[in-house]
C-alpha positions as CSV (number, residue, x, y, z in Angstrom):
1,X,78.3,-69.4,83.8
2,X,75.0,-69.4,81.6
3,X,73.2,-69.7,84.9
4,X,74.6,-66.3,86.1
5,X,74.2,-64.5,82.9
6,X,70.9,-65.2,82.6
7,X,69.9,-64.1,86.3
8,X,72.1,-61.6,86.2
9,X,69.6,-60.2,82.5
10,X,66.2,-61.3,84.7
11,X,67.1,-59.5,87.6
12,X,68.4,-56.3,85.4
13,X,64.9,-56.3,83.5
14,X,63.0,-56.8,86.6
15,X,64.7,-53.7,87.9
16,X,63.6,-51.9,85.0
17,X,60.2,-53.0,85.2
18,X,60.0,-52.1,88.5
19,X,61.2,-48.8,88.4
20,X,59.3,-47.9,84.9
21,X,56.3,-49.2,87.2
22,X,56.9,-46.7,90.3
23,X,56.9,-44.0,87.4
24,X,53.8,-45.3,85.4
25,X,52.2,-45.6,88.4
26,X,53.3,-42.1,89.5
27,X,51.5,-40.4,86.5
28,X,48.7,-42.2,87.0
29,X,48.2,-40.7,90.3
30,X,49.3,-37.4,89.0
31,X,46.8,-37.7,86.0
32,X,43.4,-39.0,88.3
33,X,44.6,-35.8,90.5
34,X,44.9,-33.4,87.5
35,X,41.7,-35.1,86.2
36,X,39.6,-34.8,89.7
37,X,41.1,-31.1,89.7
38,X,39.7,-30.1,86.4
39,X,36.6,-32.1,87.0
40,X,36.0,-30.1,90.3
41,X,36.6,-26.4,88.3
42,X,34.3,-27.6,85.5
43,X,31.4,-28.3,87.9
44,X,32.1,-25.4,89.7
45,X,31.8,-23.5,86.3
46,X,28.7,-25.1,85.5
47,X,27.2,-24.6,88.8
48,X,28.3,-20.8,88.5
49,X,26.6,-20.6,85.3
50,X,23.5,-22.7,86.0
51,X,22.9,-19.9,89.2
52,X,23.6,-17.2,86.6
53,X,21.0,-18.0,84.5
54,X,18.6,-18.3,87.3
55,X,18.8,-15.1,88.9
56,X,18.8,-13.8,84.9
57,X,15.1,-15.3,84.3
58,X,14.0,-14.0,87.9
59,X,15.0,-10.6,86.7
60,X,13.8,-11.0,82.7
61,X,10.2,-9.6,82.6
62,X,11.5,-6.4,84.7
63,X,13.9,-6.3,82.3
64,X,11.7,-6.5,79.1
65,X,9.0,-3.9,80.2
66,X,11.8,-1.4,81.3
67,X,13.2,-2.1,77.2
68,X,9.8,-2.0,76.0
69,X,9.2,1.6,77.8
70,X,13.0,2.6,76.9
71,X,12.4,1.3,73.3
72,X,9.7,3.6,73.1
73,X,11.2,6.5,74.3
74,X,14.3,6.2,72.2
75,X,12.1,6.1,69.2
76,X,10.5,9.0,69.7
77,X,14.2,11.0,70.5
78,X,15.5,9.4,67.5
79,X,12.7,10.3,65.7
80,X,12.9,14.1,66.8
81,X,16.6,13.5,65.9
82,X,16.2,12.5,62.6
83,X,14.1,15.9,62.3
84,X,17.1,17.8,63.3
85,X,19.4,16.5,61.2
86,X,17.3,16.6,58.3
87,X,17.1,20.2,58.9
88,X,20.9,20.2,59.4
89,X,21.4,18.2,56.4
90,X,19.3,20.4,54.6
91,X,21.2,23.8,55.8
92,X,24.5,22.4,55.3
93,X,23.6,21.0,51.9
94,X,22.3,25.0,51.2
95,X,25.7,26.1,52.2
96,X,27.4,23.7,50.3
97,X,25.2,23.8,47.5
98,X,25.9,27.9,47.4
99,X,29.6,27.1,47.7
100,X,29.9,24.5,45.6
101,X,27.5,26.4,42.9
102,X,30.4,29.3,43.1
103,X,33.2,26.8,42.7
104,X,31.2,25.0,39.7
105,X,30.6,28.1,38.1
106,X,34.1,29.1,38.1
107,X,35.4,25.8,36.9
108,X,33.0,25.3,34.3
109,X,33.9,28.9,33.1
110,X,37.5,28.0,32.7
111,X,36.7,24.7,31.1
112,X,34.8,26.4,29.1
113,X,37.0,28.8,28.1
114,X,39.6,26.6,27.9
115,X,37.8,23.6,25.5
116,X,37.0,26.8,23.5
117,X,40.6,27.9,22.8
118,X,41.2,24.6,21.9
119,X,39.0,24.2,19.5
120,X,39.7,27.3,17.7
121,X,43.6,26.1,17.9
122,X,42.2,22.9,15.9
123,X,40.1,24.6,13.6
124,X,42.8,27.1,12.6
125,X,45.9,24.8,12.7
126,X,43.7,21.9,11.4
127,X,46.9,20.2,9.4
128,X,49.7,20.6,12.3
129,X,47.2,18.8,14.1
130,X,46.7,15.5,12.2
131,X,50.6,16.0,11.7
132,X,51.4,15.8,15.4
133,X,48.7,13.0,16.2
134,X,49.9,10.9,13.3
135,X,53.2,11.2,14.1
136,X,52.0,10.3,18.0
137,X,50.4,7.3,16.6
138,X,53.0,6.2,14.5
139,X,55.4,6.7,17.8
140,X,52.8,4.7,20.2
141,X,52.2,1.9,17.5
142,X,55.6,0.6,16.2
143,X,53.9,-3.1,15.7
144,X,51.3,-2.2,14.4
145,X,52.5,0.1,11.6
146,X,55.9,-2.1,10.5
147,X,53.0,-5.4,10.3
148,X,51.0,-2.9,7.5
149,X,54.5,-2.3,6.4
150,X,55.6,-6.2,5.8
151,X,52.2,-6.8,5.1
152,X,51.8,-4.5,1.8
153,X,55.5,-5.2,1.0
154,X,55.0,-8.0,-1.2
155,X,52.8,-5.9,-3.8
156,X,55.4,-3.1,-3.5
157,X,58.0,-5.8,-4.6
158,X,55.7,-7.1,-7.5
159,X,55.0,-3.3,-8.7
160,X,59.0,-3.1,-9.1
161,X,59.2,-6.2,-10.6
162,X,56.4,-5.7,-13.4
163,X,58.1,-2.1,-13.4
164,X,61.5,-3.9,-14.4
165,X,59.9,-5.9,-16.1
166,X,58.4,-3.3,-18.6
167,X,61.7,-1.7,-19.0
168,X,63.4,-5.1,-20.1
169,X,60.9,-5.5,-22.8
170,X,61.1,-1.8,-23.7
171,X,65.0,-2.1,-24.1
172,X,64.9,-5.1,-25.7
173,X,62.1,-3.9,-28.0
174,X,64.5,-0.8,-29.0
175,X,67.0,-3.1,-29.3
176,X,65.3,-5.1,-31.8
177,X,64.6,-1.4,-33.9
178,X,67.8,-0.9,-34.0
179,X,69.4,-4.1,-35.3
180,X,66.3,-4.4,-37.6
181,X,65.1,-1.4,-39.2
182,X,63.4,-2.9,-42.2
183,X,61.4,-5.0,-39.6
184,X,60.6,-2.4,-37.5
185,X,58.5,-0.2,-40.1
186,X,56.0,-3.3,-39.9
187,X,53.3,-2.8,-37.5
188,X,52.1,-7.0,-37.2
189,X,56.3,-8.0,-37.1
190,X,56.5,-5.9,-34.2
191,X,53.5,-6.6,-32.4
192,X,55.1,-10.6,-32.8
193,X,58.0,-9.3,-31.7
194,X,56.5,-7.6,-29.1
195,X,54.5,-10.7,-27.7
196,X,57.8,-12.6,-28.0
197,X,59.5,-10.4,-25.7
198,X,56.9,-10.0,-23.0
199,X,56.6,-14.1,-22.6
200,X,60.2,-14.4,-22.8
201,X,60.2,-11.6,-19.4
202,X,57.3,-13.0,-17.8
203,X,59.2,-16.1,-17.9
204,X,61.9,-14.8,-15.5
205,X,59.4,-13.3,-13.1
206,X,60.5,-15.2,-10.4
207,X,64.1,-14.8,-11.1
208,X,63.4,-10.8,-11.7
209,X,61.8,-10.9,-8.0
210,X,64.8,-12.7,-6.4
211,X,67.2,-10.6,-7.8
212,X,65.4,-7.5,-6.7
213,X,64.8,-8.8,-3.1
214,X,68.5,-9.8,-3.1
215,X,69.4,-6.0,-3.6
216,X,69.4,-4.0,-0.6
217,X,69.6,-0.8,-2.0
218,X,66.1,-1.6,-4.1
219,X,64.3,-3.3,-1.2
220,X,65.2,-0.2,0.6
221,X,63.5,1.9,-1.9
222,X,60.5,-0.4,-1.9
223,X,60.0,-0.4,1.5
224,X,60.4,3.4,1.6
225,X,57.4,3.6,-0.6
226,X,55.7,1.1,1.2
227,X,56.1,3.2,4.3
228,X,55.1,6.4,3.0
229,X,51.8,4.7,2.0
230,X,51.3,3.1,5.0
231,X,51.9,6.4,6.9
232,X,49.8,8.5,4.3
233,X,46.8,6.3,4.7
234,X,47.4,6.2,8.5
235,X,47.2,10.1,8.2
236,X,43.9,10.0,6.7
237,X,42.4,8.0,9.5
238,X,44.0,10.7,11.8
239,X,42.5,13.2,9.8
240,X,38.7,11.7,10.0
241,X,38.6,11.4,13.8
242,X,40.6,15.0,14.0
243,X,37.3,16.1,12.2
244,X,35.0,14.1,14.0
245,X,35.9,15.7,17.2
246,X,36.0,19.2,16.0
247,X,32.1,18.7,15.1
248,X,32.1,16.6,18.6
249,X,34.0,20.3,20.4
250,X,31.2,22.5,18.8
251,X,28.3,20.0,20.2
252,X,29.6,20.1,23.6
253,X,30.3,24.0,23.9
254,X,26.9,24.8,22.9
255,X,26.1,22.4,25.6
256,X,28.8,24.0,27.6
257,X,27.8,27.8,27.9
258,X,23.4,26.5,28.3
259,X,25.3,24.6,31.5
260,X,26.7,27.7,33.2
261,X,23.6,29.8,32.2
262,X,21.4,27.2,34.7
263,X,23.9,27.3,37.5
264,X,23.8,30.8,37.6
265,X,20.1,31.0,38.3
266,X,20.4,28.0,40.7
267,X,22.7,29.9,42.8
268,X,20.2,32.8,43.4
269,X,17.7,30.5,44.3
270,X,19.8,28.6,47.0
271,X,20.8,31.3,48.8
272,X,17.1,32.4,49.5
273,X,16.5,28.7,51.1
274,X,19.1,28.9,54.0
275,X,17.4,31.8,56.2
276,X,14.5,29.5,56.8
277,X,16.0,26.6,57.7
278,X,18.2,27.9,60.2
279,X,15.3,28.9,62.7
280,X,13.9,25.5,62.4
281,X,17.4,24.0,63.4
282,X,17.5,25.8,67.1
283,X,13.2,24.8,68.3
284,X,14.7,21.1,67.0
285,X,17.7,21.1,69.6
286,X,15.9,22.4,72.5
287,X,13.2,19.3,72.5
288,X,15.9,16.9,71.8
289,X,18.2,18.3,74.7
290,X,15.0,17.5,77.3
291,X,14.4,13.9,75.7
292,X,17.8,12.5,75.8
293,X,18.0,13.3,79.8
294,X,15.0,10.9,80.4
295,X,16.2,8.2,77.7
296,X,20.1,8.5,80.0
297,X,18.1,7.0,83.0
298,X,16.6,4.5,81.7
299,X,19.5,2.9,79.8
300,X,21.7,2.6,82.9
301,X,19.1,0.4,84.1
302,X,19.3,-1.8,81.1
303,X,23.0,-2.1,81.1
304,X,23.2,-3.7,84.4
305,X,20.8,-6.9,83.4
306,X,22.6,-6.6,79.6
307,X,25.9,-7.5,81.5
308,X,25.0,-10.3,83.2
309,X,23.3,-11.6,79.9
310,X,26.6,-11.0,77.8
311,X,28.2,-13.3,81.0
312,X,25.7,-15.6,80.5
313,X,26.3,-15.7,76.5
314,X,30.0,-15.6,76.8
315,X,29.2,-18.7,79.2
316,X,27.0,-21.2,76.8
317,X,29.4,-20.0,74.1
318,X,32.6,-21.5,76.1
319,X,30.2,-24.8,76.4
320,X,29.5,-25.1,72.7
321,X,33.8,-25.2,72.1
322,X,33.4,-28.5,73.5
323,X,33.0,-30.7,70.4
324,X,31.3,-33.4,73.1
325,X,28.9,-30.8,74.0
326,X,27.9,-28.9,70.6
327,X,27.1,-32.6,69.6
328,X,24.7,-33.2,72.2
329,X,22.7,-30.1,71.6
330,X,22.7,-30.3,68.5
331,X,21.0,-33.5,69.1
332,X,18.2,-31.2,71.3
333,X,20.1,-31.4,74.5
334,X,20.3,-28.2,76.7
335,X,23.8,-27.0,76.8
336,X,23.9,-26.7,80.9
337,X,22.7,-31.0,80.7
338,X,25.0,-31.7,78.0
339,X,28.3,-30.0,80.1
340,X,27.1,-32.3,83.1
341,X,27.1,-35.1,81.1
342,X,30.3,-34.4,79.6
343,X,31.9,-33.9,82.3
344,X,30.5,-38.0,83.5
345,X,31.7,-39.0,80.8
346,X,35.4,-37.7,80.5
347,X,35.5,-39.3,84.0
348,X,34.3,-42.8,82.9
349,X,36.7,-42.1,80.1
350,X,39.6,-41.8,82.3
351,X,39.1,-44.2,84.8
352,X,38.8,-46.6,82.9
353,X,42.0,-45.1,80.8
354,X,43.8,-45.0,84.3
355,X,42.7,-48.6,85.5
356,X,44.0,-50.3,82.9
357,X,47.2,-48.5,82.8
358,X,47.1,-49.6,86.5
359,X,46.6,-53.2,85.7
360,X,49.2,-54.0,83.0
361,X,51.9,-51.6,85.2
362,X,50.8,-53.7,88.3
363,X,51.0,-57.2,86.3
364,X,54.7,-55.9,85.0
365,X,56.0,-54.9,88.6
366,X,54.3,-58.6,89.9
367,X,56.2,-59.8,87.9
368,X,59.3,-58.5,88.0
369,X,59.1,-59.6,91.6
370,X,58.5,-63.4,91.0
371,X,61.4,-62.7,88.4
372,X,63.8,-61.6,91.5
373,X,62.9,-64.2,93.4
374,X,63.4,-66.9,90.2
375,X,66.5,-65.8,90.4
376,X,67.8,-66.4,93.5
377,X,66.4,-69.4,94.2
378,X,67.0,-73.0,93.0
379,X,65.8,-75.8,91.1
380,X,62.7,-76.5,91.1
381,X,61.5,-73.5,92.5
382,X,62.9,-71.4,90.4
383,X,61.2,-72.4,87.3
384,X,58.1,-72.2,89.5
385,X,59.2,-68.6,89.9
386,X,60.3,-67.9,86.6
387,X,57.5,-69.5,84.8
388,X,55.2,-67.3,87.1
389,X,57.5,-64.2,86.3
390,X,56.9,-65.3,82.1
391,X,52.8,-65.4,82.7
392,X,52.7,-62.2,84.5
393,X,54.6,-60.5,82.0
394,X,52.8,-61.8,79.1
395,X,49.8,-60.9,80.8
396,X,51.0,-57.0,81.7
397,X,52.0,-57.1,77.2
398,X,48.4,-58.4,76.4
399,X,46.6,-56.1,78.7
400,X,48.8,-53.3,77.3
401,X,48.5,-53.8,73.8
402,X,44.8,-53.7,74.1
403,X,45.1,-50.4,76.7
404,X,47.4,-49.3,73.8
405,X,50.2,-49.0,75.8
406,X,52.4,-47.4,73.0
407,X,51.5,-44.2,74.7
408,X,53.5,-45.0,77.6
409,X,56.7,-46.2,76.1
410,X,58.8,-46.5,79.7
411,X,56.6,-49.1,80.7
412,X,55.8,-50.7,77.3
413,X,59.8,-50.8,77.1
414,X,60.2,-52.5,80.6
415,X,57.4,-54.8,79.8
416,X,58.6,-55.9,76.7
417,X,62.3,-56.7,78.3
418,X,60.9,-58.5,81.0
419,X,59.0,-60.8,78.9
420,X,62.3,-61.5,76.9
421,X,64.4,-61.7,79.9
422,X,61.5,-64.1,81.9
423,X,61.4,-66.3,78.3
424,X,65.1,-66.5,78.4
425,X,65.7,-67.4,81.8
426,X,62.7,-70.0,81.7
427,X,63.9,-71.9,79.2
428,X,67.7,-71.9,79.5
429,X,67.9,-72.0,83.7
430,X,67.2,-75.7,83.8
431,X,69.5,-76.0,81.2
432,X,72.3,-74.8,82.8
433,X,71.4,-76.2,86.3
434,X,72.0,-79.3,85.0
């Protein structure tokens, strides 16, 4: 029974192997086609670009005195060009200068006019003014008028609380008159008194303070007054800078109205300029009109040796997006070398990739062949078999590991299962034979 079950795993695994093998070796051939394919197009390309560049060379110094000629000529035209459209610029800059002068003129009127009303409106309303912007400001700047607001709190609270204060001793004082008439007539008892009365009430500052922060109605007061300083002195900084720009206003309308007095003689002036450069503009167009027909025939001529140097250009630049081949000329290699070379040595490359894949595929389906036979045959043979079936397999595993057959994991799967099964049925068939 072991006998069988073991044969029965070799041959299964050898089956494998062999059918992994007719695949593996299937893509090989596949791959040294697709590889001879590509290798064939590639030296094609080269060979394509390699006559290109020839014939471009042949053709160069025709080239170059027909662009040295055409240079020439172009810089005369543009020359003559730039002469025209000077002129033009300088017409059209008349015009707008005359239009825009008309437009400027009007506007700066009306700005004029109108920064004028607006500074009589200040000057006569002066008061509604710093009103309305310190109410604006007030509006805008919430934070930072309720942080002047806590900030100068604390003294209002003291100036109640020394106010309260004063009253206390006041009443007390009184008070003290009335229950003590005789006393009062002296001037020093009183002043002891007196003295008495104030350290006794500056003694309860603090508890003064908390009882008048604990009462809403009095903090409310305070704060009142607080605010109406805060705002009062805000008012007064308003009031500075609402000054400040009404001397600013009468600066700049003096400046103003000298403005408009200077565009009104340069807009007589301009208008005198634009006759004159208007016959200059047509003798300019009639010389570049006969210029441009010579420069038309000579550029078609370029064009044609231009292409084929783009071609060219567009060819060395596919060659340098080949890693391989920007290395070697950046190394000083020419580029049309360095593709040839490349191209060797992606074939070396593969072949030996392919070979090896070759050999551990071919020592796998070898054998898996021994291991058929191994298992149909008898002692002693079959150990013979077997054992040779075990080395082969081990073999195709080394070769493959150092090929890095991981790539290929059909094969590296049948490979690994026919080792197994070969170990398996080495070591256990003369076991069960006997």
């Amino acid at each position: 029974m072991v006998k069988k079950v073991f044969s029965i795993v070799l041959i299964l695994a050898c089956l494998f192997m062999l059918v992994a093998g007719a695949f593996g070796i299937k893509d090989i051939l596949q791959e040294k086609s697709d590889s001879e394919k590509n290798k064939a197009e590639t030296l094609e390309k080269l060979d394509t670009l390699k006559a290109g560049v020839a014939e471009l060379e042949k053709n160069r110094a025709a080239y170059e005195e027909g662009l040295k000629a055409y240079e020439e000529g172009t810089a005369e035209y543009e020359q003559g060009q730039k002469d025209l459209e000077a002129g033009e610029a300088d017409y059209e800059a008349g015009k707008i200068k005359i239009a825009n002068g008309k437009v400027a003129l009007a506007a700066g009127q009306k700005e004029y006019d109108t920064s004028l009303a607006q500074y009589n409106y200040t000057v006569n309303n002066r008061d509604t003014v710093i009103d309305q912007k310190t109410e604006e400001y007030i509006n805008a700047n919430p934070a930072v008028v309720n942080g002047l607001i806590e900030k100068n709190l604390d003294t209002g609270v003291e100036t109640a609380v020394k106010q309260q204060s004063e009253a206390m001793v006041q009443q007390k004082l009184a008070e003290f008159k009335d229950a003590n008439p005789e006393a009062a007539k002296d001037e020093a008892t009183m002043k002891k008194v007196e003295a008495q009365i104030r350290a006794s009430v500056e003694a309860q500052h603090d508890a003064i303070k908390a009882g008048i922060m604990a009462n809403d109605e009095a903090m409310a007061k305070i704060r009142a007054g607080v605010e109406a300083q805060v705002k009062a002195g805000i008012r007064e900084q308003v009031a500075a800078q609402v000054d400040a720009g009404i001397a600013d206003a009468k600066v700049k309308l003096a400046a103003g109205k000298a403005k408009l007095d200077k565009s009104k003689a340069e807009l007589r002036a301009g208008e005198a300029a634009l006759a004159a450069a208007e016959k200059q503009l047509a003798e300019g167009k009639d010389k570049l009109s006969a210029a441009e027909d010579q420069l038309a025939d000579g550029k078609t001529q370029l064009e044609t040796f231009e292409a084929g140097q783009k071609q060219i250009d567009a060819g060395y630049a596919t060659l340098m997006e080949n890693e391989k081949i920007a290395a070697k000329v950046e190394n000083g290699m020419d580029a049309l070398d360095a593709g040839y070379a490349v191209v060797d040595e992606e074939t070396e490359i593969t072949t030996a990739d392919l070979v090896g894949r070759a050999v551990y595929i071919g020592l796998g389906m070898l054998g898996a062949l021994f291991g058929l036979i191994a298992a149909f045959v008898k002692l002693p043979k079959c150990k013979v078999f077997g054992a040779i079936a075990l080395v082969l397999a081990v073999a195709g595993n080394v070769v493959g590991l150092i090929r890095t057959y991981s790539e290929q994991q059909l094969p590296m799967i049948a490979l690994i299962v026919l080792a197994v099964a070969a170990i398996l049925f080495f070591f256990t068939r003369g076991k069960a034979e006997a």
